[in-house]
C-alpha positions in Angstrom: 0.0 0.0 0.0 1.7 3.6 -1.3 1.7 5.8 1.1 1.9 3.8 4.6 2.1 5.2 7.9 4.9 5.3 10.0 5.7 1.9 11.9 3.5 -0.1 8.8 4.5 -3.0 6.9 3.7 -2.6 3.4 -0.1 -3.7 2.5 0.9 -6.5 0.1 3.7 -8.3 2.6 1.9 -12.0 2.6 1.1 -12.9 6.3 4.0 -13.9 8.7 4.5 -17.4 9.6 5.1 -16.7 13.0 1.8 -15.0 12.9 0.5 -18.2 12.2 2.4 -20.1 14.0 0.8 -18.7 16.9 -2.3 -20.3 16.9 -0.9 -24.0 17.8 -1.4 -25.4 20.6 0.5 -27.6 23.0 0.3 -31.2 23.3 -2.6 -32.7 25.7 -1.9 -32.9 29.0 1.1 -30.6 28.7 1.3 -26.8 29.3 3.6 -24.6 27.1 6.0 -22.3 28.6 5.0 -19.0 29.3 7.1 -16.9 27.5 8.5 -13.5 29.6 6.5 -10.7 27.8 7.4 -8.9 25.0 8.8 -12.6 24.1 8.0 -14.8 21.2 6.4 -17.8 22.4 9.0 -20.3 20.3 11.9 -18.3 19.8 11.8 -16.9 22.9 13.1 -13.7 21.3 11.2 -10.2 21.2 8.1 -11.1 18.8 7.4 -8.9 16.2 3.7 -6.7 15.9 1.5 -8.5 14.1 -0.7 -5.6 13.8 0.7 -3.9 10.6 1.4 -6.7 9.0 -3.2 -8.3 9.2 -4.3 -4.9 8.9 -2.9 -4.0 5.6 -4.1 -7.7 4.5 -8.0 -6.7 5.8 -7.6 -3.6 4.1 -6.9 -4.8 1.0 -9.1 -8.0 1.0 -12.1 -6.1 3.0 -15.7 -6.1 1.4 -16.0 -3.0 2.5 -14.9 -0.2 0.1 -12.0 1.9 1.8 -9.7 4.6 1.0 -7.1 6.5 2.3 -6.7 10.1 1.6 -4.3 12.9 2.3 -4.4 16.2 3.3 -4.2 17.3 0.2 -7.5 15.8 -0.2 -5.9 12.7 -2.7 -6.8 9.5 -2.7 -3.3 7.5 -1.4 -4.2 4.1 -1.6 -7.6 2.2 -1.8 -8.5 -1.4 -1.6 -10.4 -4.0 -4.6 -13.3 -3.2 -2.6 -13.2 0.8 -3.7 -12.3 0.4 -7.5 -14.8 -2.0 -8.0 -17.3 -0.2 -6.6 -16.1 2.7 -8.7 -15.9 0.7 -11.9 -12.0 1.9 -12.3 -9.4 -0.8 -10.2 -7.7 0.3 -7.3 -4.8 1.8 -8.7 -6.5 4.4 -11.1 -7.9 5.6 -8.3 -4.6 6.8 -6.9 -3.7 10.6 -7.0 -7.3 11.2 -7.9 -9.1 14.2 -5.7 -11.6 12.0 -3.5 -14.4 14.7 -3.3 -15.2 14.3 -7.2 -14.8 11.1 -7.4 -17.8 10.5 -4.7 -19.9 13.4 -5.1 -18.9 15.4 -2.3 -18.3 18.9 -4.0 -21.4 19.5 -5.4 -23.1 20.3 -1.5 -21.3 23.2 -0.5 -21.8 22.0 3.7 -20.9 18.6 2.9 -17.8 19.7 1.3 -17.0 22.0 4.0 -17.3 19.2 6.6 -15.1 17.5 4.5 -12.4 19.9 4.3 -12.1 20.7 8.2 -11.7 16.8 8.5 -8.8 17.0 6.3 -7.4 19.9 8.4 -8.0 18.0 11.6 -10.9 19.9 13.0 -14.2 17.5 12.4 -14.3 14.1 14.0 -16.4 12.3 11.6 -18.5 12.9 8.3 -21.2 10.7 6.8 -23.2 12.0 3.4 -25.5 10.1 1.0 -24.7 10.5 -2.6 -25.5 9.5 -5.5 -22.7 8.1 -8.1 -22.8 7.8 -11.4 -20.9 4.6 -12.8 -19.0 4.1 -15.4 -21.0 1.9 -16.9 -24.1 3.9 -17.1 -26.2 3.3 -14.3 -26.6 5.3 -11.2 -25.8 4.0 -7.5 -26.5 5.2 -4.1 -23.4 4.7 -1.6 -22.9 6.0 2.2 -19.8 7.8 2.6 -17.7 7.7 5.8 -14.9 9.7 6.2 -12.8 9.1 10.0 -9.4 10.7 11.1 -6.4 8.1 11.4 -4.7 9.2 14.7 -0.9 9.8 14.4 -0.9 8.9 10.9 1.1 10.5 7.9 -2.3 10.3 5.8 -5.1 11.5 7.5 -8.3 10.2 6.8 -10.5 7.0 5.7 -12.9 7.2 3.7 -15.3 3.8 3.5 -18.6 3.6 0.9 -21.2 1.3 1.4 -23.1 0.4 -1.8 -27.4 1.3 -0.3 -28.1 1.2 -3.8 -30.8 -2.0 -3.0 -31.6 -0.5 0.1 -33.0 3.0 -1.8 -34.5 1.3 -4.3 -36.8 -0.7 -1.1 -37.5 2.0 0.2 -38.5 4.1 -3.0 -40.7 1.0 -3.3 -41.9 0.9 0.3 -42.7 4.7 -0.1 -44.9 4.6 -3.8 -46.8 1.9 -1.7 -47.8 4.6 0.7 -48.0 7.9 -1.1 -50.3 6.4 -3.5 -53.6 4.7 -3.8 -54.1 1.2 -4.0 -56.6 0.9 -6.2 -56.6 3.6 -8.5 -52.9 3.8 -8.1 -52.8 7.5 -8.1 -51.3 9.6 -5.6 -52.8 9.6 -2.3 -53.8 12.7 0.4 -50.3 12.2 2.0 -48.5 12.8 -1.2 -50.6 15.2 -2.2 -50.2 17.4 -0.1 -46.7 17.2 0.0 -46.7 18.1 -3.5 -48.5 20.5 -3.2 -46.3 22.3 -0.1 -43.2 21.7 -2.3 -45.2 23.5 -5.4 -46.6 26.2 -2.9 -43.0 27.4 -1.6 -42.0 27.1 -5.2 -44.8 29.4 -6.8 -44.5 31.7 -3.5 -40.4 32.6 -4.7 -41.2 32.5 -8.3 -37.8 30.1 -8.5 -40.1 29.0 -12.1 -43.3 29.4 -13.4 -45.9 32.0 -12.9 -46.0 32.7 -9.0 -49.6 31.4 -8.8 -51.1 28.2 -8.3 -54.8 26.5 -9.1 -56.9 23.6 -7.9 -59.8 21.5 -9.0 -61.5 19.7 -5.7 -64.2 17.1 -6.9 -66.6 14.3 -5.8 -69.6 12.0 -7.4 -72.5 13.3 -7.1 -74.7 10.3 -6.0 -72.2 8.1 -5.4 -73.2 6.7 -2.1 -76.3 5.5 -3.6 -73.7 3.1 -6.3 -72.3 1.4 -3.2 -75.4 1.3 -1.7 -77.6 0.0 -4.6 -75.1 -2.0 -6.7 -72.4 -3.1 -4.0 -68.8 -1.3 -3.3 -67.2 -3.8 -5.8 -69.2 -1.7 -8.5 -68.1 0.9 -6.5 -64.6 0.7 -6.7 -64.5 0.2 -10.5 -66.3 2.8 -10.6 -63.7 4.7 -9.2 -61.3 3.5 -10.9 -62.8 3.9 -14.3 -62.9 7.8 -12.7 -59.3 7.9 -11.7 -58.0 6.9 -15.6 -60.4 9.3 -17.3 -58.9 12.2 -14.9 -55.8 11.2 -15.7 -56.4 11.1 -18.9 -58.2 14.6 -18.7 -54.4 15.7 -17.1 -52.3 14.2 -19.6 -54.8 16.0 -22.4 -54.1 19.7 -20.3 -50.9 19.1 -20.0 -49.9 18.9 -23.7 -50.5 22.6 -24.1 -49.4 23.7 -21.3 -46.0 23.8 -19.6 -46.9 21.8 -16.4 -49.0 18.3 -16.7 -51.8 18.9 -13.7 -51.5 16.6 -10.6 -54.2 13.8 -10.0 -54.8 12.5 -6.7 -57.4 10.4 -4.8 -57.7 12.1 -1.5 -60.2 9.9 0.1 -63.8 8.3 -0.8 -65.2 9.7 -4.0 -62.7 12.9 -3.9 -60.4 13.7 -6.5 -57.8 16.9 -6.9 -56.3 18.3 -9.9 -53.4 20.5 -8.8 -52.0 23.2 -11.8 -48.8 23.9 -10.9 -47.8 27.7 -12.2 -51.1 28.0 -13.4 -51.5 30.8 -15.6 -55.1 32.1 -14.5 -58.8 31.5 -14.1 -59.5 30.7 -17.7 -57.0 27.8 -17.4 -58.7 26.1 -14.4 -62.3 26.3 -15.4 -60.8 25.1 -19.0 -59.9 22.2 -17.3 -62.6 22.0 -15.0 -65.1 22.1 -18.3 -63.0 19.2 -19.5 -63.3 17.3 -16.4 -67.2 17.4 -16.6 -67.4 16.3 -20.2 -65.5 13.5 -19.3 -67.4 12.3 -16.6 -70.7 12.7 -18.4 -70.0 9.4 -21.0 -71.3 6.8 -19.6 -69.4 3.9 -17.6 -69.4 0.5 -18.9 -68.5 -1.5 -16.1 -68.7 -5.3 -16.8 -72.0 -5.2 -17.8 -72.8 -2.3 -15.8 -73.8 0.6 -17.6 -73.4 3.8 -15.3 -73.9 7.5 -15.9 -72.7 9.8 -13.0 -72.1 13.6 -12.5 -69.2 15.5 -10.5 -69.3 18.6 -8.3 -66.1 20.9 -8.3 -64.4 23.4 -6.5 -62.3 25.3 -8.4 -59.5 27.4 -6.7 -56.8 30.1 -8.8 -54.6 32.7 -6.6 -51.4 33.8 -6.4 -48.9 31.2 -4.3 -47.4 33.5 -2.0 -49.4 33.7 1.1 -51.6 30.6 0.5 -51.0 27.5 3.1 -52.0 24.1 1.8 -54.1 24.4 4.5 -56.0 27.7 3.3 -56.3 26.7 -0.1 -58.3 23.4 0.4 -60.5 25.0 2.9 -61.2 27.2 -0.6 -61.3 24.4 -2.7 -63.8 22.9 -0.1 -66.2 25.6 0.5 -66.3 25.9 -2.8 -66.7 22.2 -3.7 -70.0 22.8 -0.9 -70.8 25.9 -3.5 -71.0 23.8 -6.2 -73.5 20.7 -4.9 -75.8 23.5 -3.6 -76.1 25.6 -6.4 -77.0 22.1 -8.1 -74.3 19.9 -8.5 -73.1 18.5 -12.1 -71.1 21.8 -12.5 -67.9 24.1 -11.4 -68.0 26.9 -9.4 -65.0 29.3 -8.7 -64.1 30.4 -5.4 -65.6 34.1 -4.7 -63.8 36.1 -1.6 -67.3 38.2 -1.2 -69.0 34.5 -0.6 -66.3 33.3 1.5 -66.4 36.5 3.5 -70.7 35.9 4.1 -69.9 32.7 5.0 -67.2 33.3 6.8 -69.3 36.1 9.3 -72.3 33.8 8.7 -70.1 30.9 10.8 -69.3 33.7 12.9 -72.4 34.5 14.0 -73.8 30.9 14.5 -71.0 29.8 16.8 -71.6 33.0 18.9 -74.8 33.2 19.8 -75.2 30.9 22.7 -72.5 32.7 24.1 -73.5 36.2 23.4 -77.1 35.2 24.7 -75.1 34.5 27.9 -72.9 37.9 28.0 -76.5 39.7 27.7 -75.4 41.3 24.0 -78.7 41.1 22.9 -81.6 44.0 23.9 -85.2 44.9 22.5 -86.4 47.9 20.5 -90.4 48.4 20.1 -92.2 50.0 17.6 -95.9 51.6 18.1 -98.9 49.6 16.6 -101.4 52.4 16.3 -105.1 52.9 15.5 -105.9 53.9 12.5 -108.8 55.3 13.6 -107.8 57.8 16.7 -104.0 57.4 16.4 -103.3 55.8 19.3 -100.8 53.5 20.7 -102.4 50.0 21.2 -99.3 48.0 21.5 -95.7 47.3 20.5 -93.9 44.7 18.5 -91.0 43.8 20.1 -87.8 43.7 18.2 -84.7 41.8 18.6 -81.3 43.5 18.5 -77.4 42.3 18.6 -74.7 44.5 20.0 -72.2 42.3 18.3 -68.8 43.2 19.2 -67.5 43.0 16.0 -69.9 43.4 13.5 -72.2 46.0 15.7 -75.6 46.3 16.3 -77.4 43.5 14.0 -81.0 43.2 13.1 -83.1 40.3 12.9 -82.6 39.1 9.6 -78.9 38.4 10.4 -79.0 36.3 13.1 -82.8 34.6 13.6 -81.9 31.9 11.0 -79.0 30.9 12.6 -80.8 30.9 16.0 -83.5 28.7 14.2 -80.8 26.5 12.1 -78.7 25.3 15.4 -82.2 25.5 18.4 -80.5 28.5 20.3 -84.1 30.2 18.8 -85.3 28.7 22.3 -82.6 30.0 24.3 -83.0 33.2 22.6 -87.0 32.9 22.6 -87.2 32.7 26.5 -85.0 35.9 26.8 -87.1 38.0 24.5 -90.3 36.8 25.8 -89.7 37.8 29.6 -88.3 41.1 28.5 -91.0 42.3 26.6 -93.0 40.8 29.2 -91.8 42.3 31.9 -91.5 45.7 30.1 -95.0 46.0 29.1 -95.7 45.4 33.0 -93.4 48.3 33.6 -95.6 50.7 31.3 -98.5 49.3 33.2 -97.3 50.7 36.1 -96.0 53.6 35.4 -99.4 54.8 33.6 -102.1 53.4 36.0 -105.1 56.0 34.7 -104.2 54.8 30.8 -105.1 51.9 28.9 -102.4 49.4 29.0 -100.5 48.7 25.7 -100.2 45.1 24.7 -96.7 43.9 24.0 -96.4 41.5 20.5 -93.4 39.0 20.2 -92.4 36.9 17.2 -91.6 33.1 17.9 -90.5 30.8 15.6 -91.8 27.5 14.5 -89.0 25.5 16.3 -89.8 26.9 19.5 -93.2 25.8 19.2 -91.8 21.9 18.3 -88.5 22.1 20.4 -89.9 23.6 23.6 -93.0 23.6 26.2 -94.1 27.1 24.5 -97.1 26.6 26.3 -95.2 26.4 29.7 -92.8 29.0 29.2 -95.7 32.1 28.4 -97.6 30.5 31.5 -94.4 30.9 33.8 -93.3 34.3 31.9 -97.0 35.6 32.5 -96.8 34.5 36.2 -93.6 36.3 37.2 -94.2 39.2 35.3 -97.9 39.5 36.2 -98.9 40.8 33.0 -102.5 39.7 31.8 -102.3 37.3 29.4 -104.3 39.5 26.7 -101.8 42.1 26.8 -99.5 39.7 25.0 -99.5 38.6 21.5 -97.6 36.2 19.7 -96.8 36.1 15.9 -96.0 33.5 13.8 -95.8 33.7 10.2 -98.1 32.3 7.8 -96.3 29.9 6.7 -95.7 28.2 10.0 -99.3 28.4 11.2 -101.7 27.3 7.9 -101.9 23.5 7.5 -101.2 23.6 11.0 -102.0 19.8 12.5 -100.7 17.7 15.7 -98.5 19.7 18.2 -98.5 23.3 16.3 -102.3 23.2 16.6 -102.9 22.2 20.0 -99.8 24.7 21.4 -101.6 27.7 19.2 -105.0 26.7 21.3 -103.9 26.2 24.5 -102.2 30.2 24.5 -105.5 31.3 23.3 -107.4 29.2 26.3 -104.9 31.2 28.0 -106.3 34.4 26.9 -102.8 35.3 24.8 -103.6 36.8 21.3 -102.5 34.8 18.1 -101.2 37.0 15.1 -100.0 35.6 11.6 -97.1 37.6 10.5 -96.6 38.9 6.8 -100.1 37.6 6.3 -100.5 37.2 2.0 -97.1 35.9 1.2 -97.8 32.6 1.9 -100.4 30.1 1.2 -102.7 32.9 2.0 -105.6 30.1 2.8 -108.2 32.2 3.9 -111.1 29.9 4.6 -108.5 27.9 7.0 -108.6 31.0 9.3 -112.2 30.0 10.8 -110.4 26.7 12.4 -107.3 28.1 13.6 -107.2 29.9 16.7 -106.3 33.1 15.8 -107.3 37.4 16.7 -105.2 39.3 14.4 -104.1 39.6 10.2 -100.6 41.6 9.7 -100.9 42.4 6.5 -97.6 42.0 4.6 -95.7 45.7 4.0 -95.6 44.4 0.3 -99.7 45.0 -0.4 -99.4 48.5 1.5 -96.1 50.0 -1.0 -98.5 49.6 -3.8 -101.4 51.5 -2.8 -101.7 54.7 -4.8 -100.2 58.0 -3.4 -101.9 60.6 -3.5 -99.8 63.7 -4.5 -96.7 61.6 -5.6 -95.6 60.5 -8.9 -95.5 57.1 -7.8 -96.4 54.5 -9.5 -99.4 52.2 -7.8 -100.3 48.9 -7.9 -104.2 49.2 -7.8 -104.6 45.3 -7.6 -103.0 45.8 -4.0 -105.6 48.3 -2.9 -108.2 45.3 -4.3 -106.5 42.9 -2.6 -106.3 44.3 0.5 -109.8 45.6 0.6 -111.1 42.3 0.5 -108.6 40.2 2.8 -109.6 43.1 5.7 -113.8 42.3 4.7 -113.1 39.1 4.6 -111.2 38.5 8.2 -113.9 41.5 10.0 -116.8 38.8 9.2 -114.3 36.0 10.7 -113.9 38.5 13.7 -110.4 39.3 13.0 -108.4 42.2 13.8 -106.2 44.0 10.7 -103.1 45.2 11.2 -101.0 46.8 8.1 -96.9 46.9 8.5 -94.6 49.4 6.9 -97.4 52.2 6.6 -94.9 54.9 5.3 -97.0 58.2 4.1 -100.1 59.4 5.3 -102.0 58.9 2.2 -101.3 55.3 2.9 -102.8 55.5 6.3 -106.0 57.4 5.3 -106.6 55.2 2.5 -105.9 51.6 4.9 -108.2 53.6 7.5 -111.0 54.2 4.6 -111.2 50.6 3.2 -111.4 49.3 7.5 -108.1 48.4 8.5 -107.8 48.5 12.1 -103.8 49.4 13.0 -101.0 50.5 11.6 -97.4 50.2 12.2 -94.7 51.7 10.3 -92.2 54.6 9.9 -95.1 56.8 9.4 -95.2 56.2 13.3 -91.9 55.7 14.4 -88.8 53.5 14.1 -88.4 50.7 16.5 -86.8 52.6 19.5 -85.4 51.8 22.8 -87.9 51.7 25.4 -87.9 55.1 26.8 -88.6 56.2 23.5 -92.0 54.7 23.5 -92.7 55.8 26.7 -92.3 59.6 25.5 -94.3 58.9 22.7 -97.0 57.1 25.2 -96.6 60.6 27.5 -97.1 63.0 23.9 -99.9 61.3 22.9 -101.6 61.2 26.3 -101.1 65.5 26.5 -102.5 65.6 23.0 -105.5 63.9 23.8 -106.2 66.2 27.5 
C-alpha cells in the first residue's frame, strides 16, 4: 500500500509465519512455557507486531470499500473493494481528488465538513450521494470519512453500496404515497406536493408565481355502493381515476406543467396546476373534467352515468398555506353541490367573507345570549282610527362586538338552524313581558299597551311554549291578553298535531295569536275559521302599492283590491287588521277608509329603545287632554 504510515509494513507483505504459527497449541496434557513478555512464544526472542502486518491484509481483501486520503485531499491508496465499486481498479484511483470522485463537492456543507476533516478539525463525516458509474447506471453509496490518529495520511474514507436499500425504500414509499386501487397519488402525497409547489410558486424560482386547484366528488355516489355493492363501486372509481388522468395528460400537452391527480379519500379527486396561468385555465380544465365524466361507464355489464361537483381554486402562491387553499377548494366544492351539483363553481372572496361572518355568527350566539349582547327595541302599533298606541312589537337587536348592532334578519336563522331560537325565545319573551308590565305601572289611569313578540316554528316543536308564556306571565304578572304572539303564515296554515294544539292552549290562556306577513304565503283564507287566531298583519308588500296621492309614484291598484277584500273578509271571521310598513299618510288614510284597524310603520316611528316609547306614550296622552 503507497503511502503507509509510519511503523507499517507494506499492504501487500503476505502474512507472517510466526503469525500463524501462533495459533498451535500444545500437546494434551502438557502446558507450554509462558514466555517472559514482549517474548516470542517459540523463539523466545522479542516477537514482532503483528498488527501492521493483518491490517494491511483486511484492508486490502475487505468487502467494505476503503480509501485513504491525504491532506491534500488525494486518494493515497484504496483497496479491490473501492475500484470496483467505482468501476475503475484500485490503482486508477490513486492521485485522484476524492471529493469528485464521490460526489462530495457538489453540496457546499458537505464539502465544507469535509475539508475541516482534512485539516484536523471535524471528528467524523457521513453523506449520501449519488454516483454515477461508469457503466451507465446510477448507485446510491454511504460515505464515511474518520481521522487516522498519528498517521502520515489522514483520513479513511469507506462507501457502502445502499443502492438495493433505496431502491426498497423508493418502493416501500410509492406503496404509501399512493392509492391502491386507482394507483394514483394519495392525500399524504398530495399534499406534500403541493407544499413543495406552494413554496415554489410563492419565490417565483419558475413558473408563474400562482397556483390553481380543482377539488371534486360524485355526485350520487353513495347510492352506487349502496344499490349495486362497493365492488361496483370501486371500479367505478377507478374507471374515474383513468379518465382524470387522462383529462391531465390531455391539459398538460399545451401547457408547460402536466396537472396533478390525486385520490384524497372516498369519491374525492384533486387536480393540482402547478404555475397556473389564471382562471380561464382552471375552469378550461374544470369544463374538460365534466365532459369526461358525463360518457357513460361501462363497467362489466354495468352501464353507469354519473355527474361530478367541483371546487375550483386560482390565486397567487405566496401567502396561501396548503391548508388555506383546500378550505377554498372545499367551501367551494360545498358551493357547487348547492347551487346544483353537475357543474364548477370558482371560489368568490365576497362569498367566503358571508360565509365566513355567517359561521361567525352561529358559533356566537349561545355565548352572546349568555354575556346579555342582545336587547329589544319596540315600535308603536297604532289605530288607525284615533292614532293611538295600542301596543308594540317587540324587536330583537345584537350589539355584536365585531360586526355592531345587528338586526333580525342576520341572526334569527342561525338561531333557528342550530335551536338556540329557544334559548333566545325565553329571553325575548320575559323582557318584553316584563317591560309591558313596567308601562302598566307607570301609567295606572291609561289603557295598557299590549306587547307583540315573534316566535319561531321550532320553539313551538322544540320547547313547552305553552309552559314557558304560562311561567313568563306569572312572574311578570302581566294579563295574558296584553300579549300577542306572531308566527308567520307559513308556519301556522296546515297547522295539525303539536303546532295546533300549542296555538290553542295560548288562546285558552287568553294570549292573542297574530299571523305575521299575512298574504305571502299560502294565504288560505277559509283555513282561518279553524285556527285559533285574533289578528291579520298584512304583509308591507300589499301597503307599497297602494296609490299615493300627490306623488308621482307609480301604484299597484290590484293591492288596494286585494287588501280591501282580505280586511272584509277577516272582519266577518272577527279578525283584527293590522298593516306593516305604513310609510305616508295617504297610505294610512286610505288603509283607514277601506277598514283596517292598525298600523305600524315609519309613518309612526322606528323601533326605538324603550324610553322612546314611553315619551311617545306621554305626547300622545297631552294631545289627547
Amino acid at each position: 500500500m503507497s503511502g503507509t504510515s509510519e511503523g507499517q509494513a507494506p499492504a501487500a507483505d503476505p502474512v507472517s509465519p510466526a503469525v500463524t504459527e501462533s495459533h498451535t497449541h500444545p500437546p494434551i496434557g502438557r502446558s507450554a512455557p509462558v514466555p517472559p513478555a514482549g517474548v516470542h512464544p517459540l523463539s523466545l526472542a522479542p516477537a514482532p507486531d503483528p498488527q501492521p502486518v493483518a491490517y494491511g491484509a483486511v484492508f486490502g481483501v475487505a468487502p467494505l470499500a476503503m480509501a485513504v486520503v491525504s491532506r491534500e485531499g488525494l486518494i493515497a491508496t484504496a483497496n479491490e473493494a473501492m475500484g470496483s465499486l467505482l468501476g475503475t481498479g484500485a490503482d486508477g484511483l490513486v492521485g485522484k481528488v476524492a471529493a469528485d470522485l464521490l460526489d462530495l463537492s457538489s453540496d457546499a456543507r458537505t464539502v465544507h465538513a469535509y475539508h475541516e476533516m482534512l485539516r484536523g478539525r471535524q471528528a467524523r463525516l457521513r453523506s449520501t450521494r449519488r454516483l454515477k458509474h461508469p457503466d451507465g447506471h446510477s448507485l446510491w453509496v454511504r460515505v464515511t470519512a474518520t481521522p487516522l490518529p498519528a498517521a502520515e495520511q489522514p483520513v479513511l474514507l469507506s462507501v457502502a453500496d445502499i443502492s438495493a436499500h433505496r431502491e426498497l425504500q423508493a418502493r416501500l414509499r410509492h406503496v404509501q404515497m399512493h392509492d391502491p386501487m386507482t394507483r394514483l397519488p394519495n392525500r399524504t402525497l398530495f399534499f406534500e406536493r403541493l407544499s413543495a409547489a406552494l413554496e415554489a410558486e410563492a419565490y417565483e424560482e419558475s413558473g408563474t408565481g400562482r397556483i390553481g386547484l380543482c377539488y371534486l366528488d360524485l355526485d350520487g355516489f353513495k347510492a352506487v355502493n349502496d344499490t349495486l355493492g362497493h365492488r361496483v363501486g370501486d371500479r367505478l372509481l377507478t374507471a374515474v381515476a383513468e379518465r382524470l388522468t387522462h383529462c391531465a395528460q390531455e391539459a398538460g400537452r399545451t401547457r408547460p406543467t402536466t396537472p396533478l391527480v390525486a385520490r384524497l379519500g372516498g369519491d374525492e379527486f384533486a387536480l393540482l396546476v402547478e404555475a397556473s396561468t389564471g382562471t380561464d385555465q382552471l375552469a378550461e380544465l374544470a369544463e374538460s373534467v365534466l365532459a369526461a365524466l358525463q360518457a357513460p361507464f361501462d363497467l362489466s355489464g354495468q352501464r353507469l352515468s354519473v355527474s361530478a361537483s367541483i371546487g375550483v381554486v386560482e390565486r397567487h402562491a405566496a401567502g396561501t398555506t396548503a391548508t388555506g387553499l383546500m378550505q377554498a377548494a372545499d367551501t367551494t366544492l360545498y358551493w357547487a353541490k348547492a347551487d346544483g351539483k353537475a357543474r364548477w363553481t370558482l371560489f368568490d372572496p365576497e362569498r367566503n367573507a358571508h360565509r365566513m361572518t355567517r359561521q361567525a355568527l352561529s358559533s356566537g350566539l349561545r355565548p352572546a345570549i349568555e354575556r346579555g349582547e342582545f336587547a329589544l327595541e319596540y315600535q308603536p302599533l297604532v289605530g288607525l282610527e284615533d292614532g293611538r298606541v295600542r301596543g308594540v312589537e317587540a324587536l330583537v337587536r345584537w350589539h355584536h362586538p365585531q360586526f355592531g348592532t345587528l338586526t333580525p334578519n342576520r341572526f334569527i336563522g342561525l338561531a333557528e338552524e342550530d335551536g338556540s331560537i329557544v334559548q333566545l325565545g325565553r329571553w325575548v319573551l320575559t323582557t318584553a313581558c316584563r317591560q309591558a308590565r313596567r308601562w302598566q305601572l307607570e301609567r295606572p289611569d291609561e289603557p295598557p299597551i299590549f306587547v307583540s313578540v315573534n316566535v319561531a316554528v321550532r320553539q313551538v316543536w322544540d320547547s313547552d311554549l305553552v309552559a314557558d308564556v304560562a311561567r313568563t306571565l306569572a312572574e311578570t304578572e302581566l294579563a295574558p291578553h296584553l300579549l300577542q304572539l306572531e308566527l308567520t303564515e307559513s308556519a301556522v296554515m296546515g297547522s295539525a298535531g303539536r303546532p295546533l294544539q300549542v296555538l290553542q292552549a295560548l288562546s285558552d290562556m287568553g294570549v292573542q295569536i297574530a299571523i305575521d306577513d299575512f298574504g305571502t304565503g299560502y294565504s288560505n283564507l277559509a283555513y282561518l275559521s279553524r285556527l285559533p287566531v285574533s289578528v291579520l298583519k298584512l304583509d308591507g308588500s300589499f301597503v307599497r302599492g297602494f296609490q299615493y296621492e300627490g306623488t308621482d309614484a307609480h301604484p299597484n291598484p290590484a293591492d288596494e283590491v286585494v287588501v280591501e277584500a282580505m280586511i272584509q273578509l277577516a272582519h266577518r271571521l272577527g279578525l283584527t287588521v293590522t298593516a306593516e310598513c305604513v310609510e305616508t299618510s295617504a297610505q294610512a288614510s286610505r288603509l283607514r277608509r277601506i277598514g283596517c284597524d292598525t298600523g305600524q310603520g315609519w309613518l309612526y316611528s322606528r323601533p326605538v329603545p324603550p324610553d322612546r316609547i314611553s315619551a311617545l306614550v306621554d305626547a300622545e296622552a297631552c294631545r289627547r287632554n
